[in-house]
Every structure is written in C-alpha cells, then in structure tokens.
Residue frames as a rotation matrix with the C-alpha (Angstrom) as fourth column:
UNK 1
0.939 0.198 -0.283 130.62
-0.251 0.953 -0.168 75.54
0.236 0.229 0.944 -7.66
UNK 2
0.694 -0.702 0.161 133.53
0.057 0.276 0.959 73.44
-0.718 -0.657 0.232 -6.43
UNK 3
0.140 -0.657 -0.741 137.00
-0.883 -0.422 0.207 73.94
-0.448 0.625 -0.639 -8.30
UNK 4
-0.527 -0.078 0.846 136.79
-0.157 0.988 -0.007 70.00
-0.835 -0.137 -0.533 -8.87
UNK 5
-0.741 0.226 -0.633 136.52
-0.671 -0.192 0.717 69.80
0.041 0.955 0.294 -13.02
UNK 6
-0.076 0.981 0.181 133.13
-0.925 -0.002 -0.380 68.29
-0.372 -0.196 0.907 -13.30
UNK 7
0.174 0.051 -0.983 134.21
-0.819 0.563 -0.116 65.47
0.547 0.825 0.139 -15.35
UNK 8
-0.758 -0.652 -0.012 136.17
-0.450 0.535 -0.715 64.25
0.472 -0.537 -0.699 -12.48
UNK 9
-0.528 0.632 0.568 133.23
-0.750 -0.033 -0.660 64.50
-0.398 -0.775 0.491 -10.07
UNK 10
0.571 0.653 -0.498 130.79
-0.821 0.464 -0.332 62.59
0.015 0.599 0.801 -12.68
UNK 11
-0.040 -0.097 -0.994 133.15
-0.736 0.676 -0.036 59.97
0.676 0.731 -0.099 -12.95
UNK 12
-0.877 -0.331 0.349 133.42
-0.415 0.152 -0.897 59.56
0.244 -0.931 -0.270 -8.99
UNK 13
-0.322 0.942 0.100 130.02
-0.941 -0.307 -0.141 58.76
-0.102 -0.140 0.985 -9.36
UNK 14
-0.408 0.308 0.860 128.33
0.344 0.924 -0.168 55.08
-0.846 0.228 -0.483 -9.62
UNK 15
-0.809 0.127 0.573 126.00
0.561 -0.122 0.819 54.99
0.174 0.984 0.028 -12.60
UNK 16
0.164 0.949 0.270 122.83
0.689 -0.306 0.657 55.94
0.706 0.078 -0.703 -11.51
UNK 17
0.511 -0.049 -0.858 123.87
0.484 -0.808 0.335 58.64
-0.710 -0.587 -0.389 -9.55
UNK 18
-0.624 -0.782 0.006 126.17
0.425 -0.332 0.842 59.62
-0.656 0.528 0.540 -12.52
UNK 19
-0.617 0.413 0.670 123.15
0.529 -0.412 0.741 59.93
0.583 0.812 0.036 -14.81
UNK 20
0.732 0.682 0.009 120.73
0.571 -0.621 0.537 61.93
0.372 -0.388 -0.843 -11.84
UNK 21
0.040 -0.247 -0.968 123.85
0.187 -0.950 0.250 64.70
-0.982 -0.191 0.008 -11.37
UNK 22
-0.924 -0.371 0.092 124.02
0.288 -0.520 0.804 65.04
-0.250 0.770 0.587 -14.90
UNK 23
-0.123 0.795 0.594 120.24
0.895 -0.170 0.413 65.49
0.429 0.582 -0.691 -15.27
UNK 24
0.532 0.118 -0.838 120.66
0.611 -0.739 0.284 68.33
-0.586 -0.663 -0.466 -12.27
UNK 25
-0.763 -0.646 -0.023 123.44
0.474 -0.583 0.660 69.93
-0.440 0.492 0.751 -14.47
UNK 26
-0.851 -0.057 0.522 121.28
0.525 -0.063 0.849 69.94
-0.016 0.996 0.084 -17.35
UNK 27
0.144 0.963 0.226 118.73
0.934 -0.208 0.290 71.39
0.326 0.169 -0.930 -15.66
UNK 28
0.305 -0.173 -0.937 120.26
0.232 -0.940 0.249 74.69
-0.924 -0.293 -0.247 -13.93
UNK 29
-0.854 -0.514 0.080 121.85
0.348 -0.451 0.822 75.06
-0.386 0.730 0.564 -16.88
UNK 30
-0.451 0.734 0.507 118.61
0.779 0.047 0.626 75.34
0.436 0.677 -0.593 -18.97
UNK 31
0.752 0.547 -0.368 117.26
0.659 -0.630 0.410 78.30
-0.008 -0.550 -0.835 -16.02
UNK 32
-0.229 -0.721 -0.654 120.18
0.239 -0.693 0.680 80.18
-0.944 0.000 0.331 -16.06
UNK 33
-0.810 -0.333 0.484 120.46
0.585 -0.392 0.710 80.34
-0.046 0.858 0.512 -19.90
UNK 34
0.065 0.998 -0.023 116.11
0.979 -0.059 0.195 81.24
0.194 -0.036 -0.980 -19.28
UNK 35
0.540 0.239 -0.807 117.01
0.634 -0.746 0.204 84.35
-0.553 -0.622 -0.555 -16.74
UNK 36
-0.322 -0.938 0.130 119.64
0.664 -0.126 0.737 85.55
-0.675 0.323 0.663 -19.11
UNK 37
-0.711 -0.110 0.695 117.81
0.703 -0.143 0.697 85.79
0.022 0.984 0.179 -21.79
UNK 38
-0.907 0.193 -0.375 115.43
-0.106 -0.965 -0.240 87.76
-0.408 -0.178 0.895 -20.18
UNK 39
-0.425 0.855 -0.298 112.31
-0.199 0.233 0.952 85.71
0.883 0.464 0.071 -22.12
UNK 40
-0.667 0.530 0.524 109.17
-0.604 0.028 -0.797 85.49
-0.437 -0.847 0.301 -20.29
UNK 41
-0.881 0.408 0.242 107.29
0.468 0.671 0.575 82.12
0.072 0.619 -0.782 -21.38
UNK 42
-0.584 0.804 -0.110 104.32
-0.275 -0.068 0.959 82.67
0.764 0.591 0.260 -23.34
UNK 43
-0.776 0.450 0.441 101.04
-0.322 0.318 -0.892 82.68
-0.542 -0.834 -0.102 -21.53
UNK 44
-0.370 0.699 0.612 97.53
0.838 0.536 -0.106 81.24
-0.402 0.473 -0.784 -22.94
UNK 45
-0.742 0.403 0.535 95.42
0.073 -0.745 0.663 83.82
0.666 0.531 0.524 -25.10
UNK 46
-0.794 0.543 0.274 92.91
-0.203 0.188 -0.961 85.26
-0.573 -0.819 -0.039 -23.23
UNK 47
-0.646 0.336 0.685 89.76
0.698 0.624 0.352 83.33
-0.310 0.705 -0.638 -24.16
UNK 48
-0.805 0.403 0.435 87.16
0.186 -0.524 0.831 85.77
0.563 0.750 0.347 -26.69
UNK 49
-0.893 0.415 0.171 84.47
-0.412 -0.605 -0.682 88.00
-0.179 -0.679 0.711 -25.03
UNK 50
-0.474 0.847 0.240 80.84
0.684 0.526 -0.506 86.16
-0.555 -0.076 -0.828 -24.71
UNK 51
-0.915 0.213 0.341 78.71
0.143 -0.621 0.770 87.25
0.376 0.754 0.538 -27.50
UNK 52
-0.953 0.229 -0.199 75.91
-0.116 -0.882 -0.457 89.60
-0.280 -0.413 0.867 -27.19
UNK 53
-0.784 0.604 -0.139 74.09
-0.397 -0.317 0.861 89.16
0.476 0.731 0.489 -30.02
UNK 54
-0.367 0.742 -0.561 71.55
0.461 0.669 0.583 86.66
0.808 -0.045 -0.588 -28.25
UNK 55
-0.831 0.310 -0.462 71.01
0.479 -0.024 -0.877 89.00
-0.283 -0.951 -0.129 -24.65
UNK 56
0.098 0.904 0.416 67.98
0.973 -0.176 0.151 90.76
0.210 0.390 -0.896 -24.51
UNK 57
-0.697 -0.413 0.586 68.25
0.327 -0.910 -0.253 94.78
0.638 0.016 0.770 -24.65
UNK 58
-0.925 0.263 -0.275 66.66
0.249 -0.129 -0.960 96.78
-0.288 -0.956 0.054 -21.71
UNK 59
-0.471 0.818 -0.331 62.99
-0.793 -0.557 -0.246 97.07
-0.386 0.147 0.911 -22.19
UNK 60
-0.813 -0.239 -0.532 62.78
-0.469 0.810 0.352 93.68
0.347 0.535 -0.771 -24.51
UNK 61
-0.740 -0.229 -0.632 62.01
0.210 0.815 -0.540 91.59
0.639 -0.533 -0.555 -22.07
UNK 62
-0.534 0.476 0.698 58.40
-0.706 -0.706 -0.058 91.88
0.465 -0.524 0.713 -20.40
UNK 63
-0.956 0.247 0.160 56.83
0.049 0.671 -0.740 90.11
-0.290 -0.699 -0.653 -17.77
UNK 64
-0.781 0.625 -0.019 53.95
0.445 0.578 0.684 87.61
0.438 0.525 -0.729 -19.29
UNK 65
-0.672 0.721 0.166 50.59
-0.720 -0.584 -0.375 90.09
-0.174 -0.372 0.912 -18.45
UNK 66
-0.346 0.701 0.623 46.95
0.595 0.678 -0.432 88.09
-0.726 0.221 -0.652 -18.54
UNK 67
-0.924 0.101 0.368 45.74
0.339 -0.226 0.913 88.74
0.176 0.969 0.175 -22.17
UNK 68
-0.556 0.496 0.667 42.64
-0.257 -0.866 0.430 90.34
0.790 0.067 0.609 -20.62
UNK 69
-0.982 0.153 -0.114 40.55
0.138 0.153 -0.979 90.84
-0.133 -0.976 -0.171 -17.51
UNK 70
-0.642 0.723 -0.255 36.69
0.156 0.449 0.880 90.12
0.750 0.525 -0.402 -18.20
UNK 71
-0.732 0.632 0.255 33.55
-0.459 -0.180 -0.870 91.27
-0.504 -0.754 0.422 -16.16
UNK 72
-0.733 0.668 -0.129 30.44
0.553 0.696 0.458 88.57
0.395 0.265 -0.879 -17.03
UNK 73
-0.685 0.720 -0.112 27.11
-0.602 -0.646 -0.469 90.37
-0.410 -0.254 0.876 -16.85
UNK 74
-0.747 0.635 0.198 23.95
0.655 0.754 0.054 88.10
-0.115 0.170 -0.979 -17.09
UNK 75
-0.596 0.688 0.414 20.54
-0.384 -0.697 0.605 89.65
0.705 0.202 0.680 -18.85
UNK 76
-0.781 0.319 0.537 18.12
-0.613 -0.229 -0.756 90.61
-0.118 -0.920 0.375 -16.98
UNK 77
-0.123 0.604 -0.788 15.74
-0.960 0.129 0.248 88.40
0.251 0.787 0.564 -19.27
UNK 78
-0.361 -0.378 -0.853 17.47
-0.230 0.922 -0.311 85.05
0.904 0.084 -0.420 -18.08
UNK 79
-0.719 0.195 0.667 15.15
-0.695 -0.169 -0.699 85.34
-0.024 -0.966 0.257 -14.68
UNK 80
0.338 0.862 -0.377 12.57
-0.873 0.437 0.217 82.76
0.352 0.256 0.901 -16.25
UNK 81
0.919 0.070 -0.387 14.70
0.052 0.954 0.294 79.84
0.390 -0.290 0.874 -15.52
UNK 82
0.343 -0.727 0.595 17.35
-0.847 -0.513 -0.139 81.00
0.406 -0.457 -0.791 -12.54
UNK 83
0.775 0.111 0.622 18.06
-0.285 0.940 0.187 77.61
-0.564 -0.322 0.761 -11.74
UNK 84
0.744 -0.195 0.639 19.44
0.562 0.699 -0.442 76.58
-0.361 0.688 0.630 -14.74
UNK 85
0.737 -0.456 0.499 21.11
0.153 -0.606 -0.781 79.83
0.658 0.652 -0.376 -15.75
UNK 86
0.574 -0.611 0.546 22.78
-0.736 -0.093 0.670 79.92
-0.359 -0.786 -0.503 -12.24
UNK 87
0.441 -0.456 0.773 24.04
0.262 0.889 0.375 76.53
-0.858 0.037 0.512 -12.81
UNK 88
0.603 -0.449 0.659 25.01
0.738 0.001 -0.675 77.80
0.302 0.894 0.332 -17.15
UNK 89
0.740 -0.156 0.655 27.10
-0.382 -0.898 0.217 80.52
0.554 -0.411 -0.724 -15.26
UNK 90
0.797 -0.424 0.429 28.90
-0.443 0.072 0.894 79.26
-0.410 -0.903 -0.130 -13.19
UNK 91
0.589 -0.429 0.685 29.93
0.621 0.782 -0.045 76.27
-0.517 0.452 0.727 -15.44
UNK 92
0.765 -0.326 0.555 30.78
0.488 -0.267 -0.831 79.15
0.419 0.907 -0.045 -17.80
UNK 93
0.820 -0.183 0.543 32.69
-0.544 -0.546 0.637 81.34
0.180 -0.817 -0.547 -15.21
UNK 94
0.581 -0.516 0.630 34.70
-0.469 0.419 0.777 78.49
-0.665 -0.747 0.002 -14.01
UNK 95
0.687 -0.258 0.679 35.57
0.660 0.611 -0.436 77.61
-0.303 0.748 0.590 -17.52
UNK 96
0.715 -0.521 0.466 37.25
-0.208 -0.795 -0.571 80.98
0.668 0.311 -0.676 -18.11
UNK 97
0.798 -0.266 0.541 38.95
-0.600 -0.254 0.759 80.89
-0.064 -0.930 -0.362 -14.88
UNK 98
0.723 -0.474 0.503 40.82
0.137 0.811 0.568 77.60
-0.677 -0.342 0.651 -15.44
UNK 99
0.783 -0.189 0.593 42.44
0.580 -0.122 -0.805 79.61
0.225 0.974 0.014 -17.92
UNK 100
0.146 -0.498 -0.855 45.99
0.946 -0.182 0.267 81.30
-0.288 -0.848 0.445 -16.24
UNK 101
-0.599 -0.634 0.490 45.74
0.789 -0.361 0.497 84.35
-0.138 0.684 0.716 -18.61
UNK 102
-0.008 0.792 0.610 42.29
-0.129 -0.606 0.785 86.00
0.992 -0.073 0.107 -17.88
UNK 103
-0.849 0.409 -0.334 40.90
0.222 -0.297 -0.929 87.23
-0.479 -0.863 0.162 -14.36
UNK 104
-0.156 0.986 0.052 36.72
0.503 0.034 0.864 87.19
0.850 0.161 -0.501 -14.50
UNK 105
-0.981 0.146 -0.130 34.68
0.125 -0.043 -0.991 88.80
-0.150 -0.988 0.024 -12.40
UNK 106
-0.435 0.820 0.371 30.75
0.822 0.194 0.535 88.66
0.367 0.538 -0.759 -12.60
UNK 107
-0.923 0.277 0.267 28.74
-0.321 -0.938 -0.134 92.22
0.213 -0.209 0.954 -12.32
UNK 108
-0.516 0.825 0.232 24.75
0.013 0.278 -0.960 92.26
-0.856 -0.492 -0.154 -11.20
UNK 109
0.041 0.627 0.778 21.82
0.921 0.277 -0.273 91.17
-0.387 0.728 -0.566 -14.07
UNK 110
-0.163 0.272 -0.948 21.19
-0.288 -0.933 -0.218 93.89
-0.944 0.237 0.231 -16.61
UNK 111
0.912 0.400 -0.087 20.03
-0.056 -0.089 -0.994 94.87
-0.406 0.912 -0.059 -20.18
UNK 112
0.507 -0.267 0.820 21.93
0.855 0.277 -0.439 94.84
-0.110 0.923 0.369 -23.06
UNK 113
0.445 -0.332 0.832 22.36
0.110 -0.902 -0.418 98.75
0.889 0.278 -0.364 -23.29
UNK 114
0.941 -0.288 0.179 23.14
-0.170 0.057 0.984 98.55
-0.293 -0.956 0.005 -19.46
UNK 115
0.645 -0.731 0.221 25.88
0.456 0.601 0.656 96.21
-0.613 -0.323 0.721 -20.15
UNK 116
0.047 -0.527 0.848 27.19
0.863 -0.406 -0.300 98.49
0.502 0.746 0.436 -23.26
UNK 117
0.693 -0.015 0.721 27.21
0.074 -0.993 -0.091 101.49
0.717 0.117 -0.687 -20.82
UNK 118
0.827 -0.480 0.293 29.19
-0.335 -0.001 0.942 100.03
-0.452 -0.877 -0.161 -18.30
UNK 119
0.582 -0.664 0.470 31.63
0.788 0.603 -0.123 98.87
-0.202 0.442 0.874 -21.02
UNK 120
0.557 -0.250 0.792 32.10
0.209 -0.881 -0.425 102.64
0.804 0.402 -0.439 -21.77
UNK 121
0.481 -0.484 0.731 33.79
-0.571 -0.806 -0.157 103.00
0.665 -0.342 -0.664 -18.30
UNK 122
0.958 -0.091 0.274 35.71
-0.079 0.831 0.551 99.94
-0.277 -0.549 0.789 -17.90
UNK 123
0.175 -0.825 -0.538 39.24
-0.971 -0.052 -0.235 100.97
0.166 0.563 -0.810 -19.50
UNK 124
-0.392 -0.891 0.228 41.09
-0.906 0.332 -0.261 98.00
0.157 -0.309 -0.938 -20.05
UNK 125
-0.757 0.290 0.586 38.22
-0.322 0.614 -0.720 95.77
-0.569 -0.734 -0.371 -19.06
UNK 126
-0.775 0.554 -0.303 35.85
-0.083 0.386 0.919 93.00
0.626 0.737 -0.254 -22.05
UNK 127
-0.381 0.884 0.271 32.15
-0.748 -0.122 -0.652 93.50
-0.543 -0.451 0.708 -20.71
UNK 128
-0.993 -0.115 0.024 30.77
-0.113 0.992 0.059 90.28
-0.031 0.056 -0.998 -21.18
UNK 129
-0.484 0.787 0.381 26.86
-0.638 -0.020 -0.770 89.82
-0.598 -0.616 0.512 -21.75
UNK 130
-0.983 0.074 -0.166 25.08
0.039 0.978 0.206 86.81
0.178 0.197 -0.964 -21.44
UNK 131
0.017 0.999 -0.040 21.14
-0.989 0.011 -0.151 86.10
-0.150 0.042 0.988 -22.47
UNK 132
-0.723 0.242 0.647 19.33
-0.243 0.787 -0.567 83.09
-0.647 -0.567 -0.511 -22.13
UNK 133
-0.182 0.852 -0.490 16.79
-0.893 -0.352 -0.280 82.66
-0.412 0.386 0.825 -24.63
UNK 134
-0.058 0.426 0.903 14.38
0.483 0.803 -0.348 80.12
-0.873 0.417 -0.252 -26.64
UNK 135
-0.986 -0.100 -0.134 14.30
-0.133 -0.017 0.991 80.08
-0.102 0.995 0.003 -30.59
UNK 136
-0.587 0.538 -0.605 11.62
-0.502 -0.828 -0.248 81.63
-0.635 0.158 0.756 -31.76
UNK 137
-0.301 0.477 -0.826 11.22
-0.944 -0.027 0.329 79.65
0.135 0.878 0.459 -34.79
UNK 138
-0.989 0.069 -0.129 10.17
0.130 0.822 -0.555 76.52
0.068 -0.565 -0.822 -32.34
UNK 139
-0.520 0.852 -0.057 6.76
-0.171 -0.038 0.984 75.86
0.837 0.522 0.166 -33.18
UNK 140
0.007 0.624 -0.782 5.87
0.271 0.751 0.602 73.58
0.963 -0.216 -0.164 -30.51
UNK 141
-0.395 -0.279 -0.876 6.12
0.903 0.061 -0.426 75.77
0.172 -0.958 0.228 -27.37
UNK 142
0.420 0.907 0.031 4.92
0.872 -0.413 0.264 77.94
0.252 -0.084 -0.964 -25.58
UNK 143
0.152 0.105 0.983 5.89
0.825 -0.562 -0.067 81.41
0.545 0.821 -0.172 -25.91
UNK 144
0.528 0.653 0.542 3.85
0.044 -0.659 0.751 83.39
0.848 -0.373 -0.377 -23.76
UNK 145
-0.565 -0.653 0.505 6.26
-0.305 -0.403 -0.863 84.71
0.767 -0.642 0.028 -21.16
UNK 146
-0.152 0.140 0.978 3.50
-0.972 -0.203 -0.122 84.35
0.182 -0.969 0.167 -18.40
UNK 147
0.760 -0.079 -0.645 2.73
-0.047 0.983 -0.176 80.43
0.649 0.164 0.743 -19.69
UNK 148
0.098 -0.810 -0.578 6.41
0.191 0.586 -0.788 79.80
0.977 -0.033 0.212 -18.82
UNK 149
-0.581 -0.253 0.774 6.66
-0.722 -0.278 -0.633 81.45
0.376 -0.927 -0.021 -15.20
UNK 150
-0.032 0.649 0.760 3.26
-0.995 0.050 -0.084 79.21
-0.093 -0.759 0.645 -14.24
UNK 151
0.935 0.140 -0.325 4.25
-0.235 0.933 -0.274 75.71
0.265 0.333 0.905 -16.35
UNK 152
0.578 -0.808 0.119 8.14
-0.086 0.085 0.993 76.33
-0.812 -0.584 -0.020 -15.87
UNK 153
0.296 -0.624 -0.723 10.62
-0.906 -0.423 -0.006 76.50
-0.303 0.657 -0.691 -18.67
UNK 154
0.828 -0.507 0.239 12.32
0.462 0.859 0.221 73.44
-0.318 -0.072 0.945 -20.38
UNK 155
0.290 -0.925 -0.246 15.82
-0.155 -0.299 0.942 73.77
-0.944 -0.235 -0.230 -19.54
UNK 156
0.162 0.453 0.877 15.71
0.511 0.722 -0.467 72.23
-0.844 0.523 -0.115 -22.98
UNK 157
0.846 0.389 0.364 14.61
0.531 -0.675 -0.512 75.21
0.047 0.626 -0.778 -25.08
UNK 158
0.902 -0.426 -0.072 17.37
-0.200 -0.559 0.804 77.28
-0.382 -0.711 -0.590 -23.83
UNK 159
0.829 -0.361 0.428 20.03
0.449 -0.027 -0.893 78.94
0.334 0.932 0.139 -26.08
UNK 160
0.403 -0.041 -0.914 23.09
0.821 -0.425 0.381 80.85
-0.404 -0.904 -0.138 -25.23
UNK 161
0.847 -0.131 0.515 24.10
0.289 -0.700 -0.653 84.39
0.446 0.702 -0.555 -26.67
UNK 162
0.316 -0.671 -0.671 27.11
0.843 -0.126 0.523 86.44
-0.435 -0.731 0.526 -25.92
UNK 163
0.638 -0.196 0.744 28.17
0.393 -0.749 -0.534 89.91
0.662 0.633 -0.401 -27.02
UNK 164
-0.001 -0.983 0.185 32.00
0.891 -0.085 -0.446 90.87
0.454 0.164 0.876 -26.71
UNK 165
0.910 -0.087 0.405 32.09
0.009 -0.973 -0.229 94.76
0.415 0.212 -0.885 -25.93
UNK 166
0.292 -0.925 0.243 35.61
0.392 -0.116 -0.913 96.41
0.872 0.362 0.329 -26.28
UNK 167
0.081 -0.092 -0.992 36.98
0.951 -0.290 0.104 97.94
-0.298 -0.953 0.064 -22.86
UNK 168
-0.562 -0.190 -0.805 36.16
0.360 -0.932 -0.031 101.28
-0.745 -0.308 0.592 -23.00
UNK 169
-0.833 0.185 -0.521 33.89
-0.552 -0.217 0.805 101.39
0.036 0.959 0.282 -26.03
UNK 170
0.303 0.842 0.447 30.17
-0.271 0.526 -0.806 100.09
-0.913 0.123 0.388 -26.75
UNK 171
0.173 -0.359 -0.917 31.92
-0.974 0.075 -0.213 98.66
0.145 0.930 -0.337 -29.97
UNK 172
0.700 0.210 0.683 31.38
-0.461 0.863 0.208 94.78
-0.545 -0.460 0.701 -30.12
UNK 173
-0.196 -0.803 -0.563 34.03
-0.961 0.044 0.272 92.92
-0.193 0.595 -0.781 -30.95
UNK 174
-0.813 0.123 -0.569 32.67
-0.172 0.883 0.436 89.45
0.557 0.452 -0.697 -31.29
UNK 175
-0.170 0.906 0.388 29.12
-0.689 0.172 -0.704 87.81
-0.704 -0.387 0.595 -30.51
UNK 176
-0.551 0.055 -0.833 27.59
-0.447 0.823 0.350 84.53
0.705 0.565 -0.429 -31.43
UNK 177
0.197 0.844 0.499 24.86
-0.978 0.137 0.155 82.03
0.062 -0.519 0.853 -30.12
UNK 178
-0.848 -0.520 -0.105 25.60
-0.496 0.847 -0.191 78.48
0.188 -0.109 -0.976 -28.87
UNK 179
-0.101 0.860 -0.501 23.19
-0.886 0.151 0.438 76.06
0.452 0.488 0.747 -29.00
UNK 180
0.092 -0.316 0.944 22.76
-0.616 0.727 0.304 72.66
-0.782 -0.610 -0.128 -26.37
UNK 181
-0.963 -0.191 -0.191 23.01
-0.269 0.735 0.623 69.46
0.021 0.651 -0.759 -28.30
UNK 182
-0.804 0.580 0.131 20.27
0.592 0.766 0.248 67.65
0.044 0.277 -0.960 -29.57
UNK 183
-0.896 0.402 -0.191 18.36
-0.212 -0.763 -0.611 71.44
-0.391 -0.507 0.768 -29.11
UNK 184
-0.615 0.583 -0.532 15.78
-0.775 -0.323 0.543 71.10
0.145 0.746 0.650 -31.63
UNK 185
-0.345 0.305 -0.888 14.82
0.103 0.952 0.287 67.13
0.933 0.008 -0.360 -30.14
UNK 186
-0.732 0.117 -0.671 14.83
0.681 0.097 -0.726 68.42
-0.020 -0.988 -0.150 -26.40
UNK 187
-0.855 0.428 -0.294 12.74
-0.217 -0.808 -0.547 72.06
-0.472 -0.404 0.784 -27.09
UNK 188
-0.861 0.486 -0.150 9.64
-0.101 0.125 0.987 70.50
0.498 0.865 -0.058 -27.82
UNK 189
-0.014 0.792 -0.610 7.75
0.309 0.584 0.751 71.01
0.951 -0.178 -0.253 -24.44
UNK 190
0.435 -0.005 0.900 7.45
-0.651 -0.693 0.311 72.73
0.623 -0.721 -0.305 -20.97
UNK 191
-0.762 -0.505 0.405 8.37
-0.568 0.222 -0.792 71.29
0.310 -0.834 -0.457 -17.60
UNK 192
0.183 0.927 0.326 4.05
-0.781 0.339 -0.525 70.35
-0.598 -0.158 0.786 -17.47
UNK 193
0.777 0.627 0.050 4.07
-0.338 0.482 -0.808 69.17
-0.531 0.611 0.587 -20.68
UNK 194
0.061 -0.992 0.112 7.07
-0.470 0.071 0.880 67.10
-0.881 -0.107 -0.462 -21.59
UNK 195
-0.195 -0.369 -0.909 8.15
-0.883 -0.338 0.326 66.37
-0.428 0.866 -0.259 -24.73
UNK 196
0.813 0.523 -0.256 7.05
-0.582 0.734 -0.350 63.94
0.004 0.434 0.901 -27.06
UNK 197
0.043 -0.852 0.522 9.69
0.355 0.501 0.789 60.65
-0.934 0.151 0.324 -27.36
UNK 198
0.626 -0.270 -0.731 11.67
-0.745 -0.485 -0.459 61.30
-0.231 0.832 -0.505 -30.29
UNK 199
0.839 -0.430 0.334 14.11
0.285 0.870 0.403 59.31
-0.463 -0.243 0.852 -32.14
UNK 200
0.510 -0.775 0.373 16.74
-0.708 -0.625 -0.329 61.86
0.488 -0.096 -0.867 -32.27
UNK 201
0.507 -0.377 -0.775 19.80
0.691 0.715 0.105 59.76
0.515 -0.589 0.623 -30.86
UNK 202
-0.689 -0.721 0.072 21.11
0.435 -0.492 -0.754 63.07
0.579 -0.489 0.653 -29.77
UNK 203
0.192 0.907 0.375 18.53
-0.199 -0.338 0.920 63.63
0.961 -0.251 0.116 -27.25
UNK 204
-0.500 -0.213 -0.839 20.30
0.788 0.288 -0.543 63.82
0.358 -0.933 0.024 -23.66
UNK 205
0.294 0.485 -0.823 19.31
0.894 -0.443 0.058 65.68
-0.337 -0.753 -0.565 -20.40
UNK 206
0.695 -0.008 0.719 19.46
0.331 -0.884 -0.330 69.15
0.639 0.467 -0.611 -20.16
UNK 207
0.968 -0.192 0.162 21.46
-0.093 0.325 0.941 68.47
-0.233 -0.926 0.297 -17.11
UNK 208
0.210 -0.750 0.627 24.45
0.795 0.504 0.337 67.78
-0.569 0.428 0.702 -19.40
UNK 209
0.074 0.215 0.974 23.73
0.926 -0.377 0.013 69.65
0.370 0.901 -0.227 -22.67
UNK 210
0.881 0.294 0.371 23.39
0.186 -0.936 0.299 73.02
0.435 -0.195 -0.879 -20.91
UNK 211
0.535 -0.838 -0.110 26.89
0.204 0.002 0.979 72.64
-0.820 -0.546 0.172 -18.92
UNK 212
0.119 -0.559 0.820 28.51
0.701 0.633 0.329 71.72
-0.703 0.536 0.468 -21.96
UNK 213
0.259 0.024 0.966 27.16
0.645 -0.748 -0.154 74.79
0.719 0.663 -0.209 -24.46
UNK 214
0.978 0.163 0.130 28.27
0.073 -0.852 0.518 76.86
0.195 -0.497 -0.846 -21.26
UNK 215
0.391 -0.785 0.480 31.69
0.202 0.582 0.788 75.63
-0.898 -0.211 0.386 -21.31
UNK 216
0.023 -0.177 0.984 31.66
0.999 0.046 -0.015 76.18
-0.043 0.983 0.178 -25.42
UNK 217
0.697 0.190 0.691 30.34
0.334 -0.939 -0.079 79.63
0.634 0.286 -0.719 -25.07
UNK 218
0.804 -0.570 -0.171 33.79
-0.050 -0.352 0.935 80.33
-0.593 -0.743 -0.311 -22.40
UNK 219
-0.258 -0.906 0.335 36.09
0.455 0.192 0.869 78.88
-0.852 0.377 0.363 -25.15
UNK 220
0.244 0.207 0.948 34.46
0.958 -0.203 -0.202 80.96
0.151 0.957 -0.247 -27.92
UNK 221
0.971 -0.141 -0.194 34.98
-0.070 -0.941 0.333 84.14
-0.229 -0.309 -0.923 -25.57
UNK 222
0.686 -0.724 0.072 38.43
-0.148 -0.042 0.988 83.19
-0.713 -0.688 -0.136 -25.17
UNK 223
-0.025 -0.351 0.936 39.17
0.966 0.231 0.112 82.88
-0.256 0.907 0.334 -28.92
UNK 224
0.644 0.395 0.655 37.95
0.713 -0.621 -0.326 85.98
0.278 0.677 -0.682 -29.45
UNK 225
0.944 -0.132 -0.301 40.04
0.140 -0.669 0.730 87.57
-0.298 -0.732 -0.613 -27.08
C-alpha cells in the first residue's frame, strides 16, 4: 500500500468516494483478518439419510397373480336342450372372463365322476361342472326323458347346478343350484304344450331368465374362489 497515511488519502476524497474507499478498506480488512485466522466458514449439515422403514424388503413385493385359472366342463345330461345350454354357457363363460383375475377355459361334455377325475390331474387348476336339470318336485311336466326329446324342453323348467372341485383333488369345495326367476310360474309345460297363463308377475321369457341365472351362477363361482 502507498506510504501516503490513509487519513490523508480519505480526506483527498469527495464524499461519496470517501465513504466507497472506506467500505473497500473495511472489506480487505475483514479477509485478511479471515485467512489469518485460519477459520473455515461453517458449511450446512448434511441433510438426514431417507428412512427405510416404509421400502419393501426383497421378496415382499409380488407381482399381482390371477386368483385362479378355471376349466368349465358341461354334463353330459344337458344334451336335451343344446340350444339353450349353449346360449347358458357362454353367457356364463363370458361372465367369468370379464373378470381380470381368472383365465377360463371350457373342456368337452362329461359326467360328474368324469369331471372329478380330470380334477385329480389338473394341479393348480378349479374343474368346474355344470348340469342342466328340471326339479323333480314339478308336478306338471313331463318327465319322461324320451317325452322331452319328441315335444322339446321348456327352456323354462331348467335349473342350474355347479360343483367346485379343488385343483388336484376330487374334494369339492363349493356347489349350489341357481334357479331362473319366476321358475316355478314358467316350468309348467313343454315347448307343445305351453303353459297355462299365470298371474305370477314374475313370469318373463326364458330368453332373459336363463342368461341372467347363468351370469349368477359365474358370480357364485367367483365368490367361492
């Protein structure tokens, strides 16, 4: 620095140059006295490791599987009215399906014991069998298997069963019969001989009624499952 006593200089100054070399003064000074001392300014904490407690540990974490894959097997009984049972199939079928958690597939007609031996070598896999049947304790129909092939069936009459079987096992895990609406007003009459009027107000087609208990009997499977 010049040998020129600093006071002097400062006073050579106007004002406002007098007060912006003394702020320059005051500021080397303040870095000098800094390097001296040999302090190194404080830095920020670093900030606290992300907690753990919430990740998921290896294995945890599994990718969402369908809650079960399902083979539909139709008796071999349900051949009296193939119309209609095609059509209660499908409906039922396509009800499962719309479901993103099961995979269906449908297997060829068979028995009961059929459908419980092929459950025995399905690991992994609900054997599904579906019958078709009329209630017995209907008075007013006819019966007689060959009657019904040569008058035709009322779609009407026409119940649906299901039995569950475990995957790998003739061991039933759920089974239950579904009924159409208004069953007991509609099954009172072949396809010849149509039913008396009735004044049941639940008395619709079978056209309806038969979709509809095929649809129910997909969302009872799927409870059970």
């Amino acid at each position: 620095m010049s040998s020129v006593p600093l006071s002097r200089t400062l006073r050579s100054l106007d004002g406002v140059q007098r007060l912006l070399a003394l702020f320059c003064v005051l500021l080397f000074s303040a870095q000098a006295e800094t390097g001296q001392s040999g302090r190194v300014p404080k830095q920020g904490l670093p900030s606290p490791p992300a907690s753990t407690e919430n990740r998921a540990k290896p294995g945890e974490t599994k990718s969402r599987q369908p809650i079960s894959s399902l083979v539909i097997v139709n008796s071999v009984n349900s051949a009296n009215a193939p119309v209609w049972t095609s059509l209660a199939i499908k409906e039922l079928i396509g009800r499962i399906k719309e479901s993103p958690n099961a995979s269906v597939t449908r297997e060829k007609d068979m028995s009961r014991k059929e459908a419980g031996e092929l459950a025995k070598i399905k690991a992994g896999v609900y054997v599904i069998w579906i019958e078709f049947e009329v209630d017995a304790s209907m008075a007013m129909i006819d019966r007689d298997v060959e009657a019904t092939i040569v008058t035709g069936l009322n779609p009407g009459c026409l119940f649906i069963s299901y039995v569950i079987f475990g995957p790998g096992t003739t061991n039933i895990k759920a089974q239950e019969r579904i009924y159409q609406d208004g069953y007991r007003a509609q099954c009172t009459g072949t396809a010849i001989g149509p039913a008396p009027q009735s004044s049941d107000s639940e008395r619709y087609p079978a056209i309806r009624t038969l979709p509809k208990a095929a649809r129910k009997v997909a969302d009872r499977i799927m409870s059970a499952l």
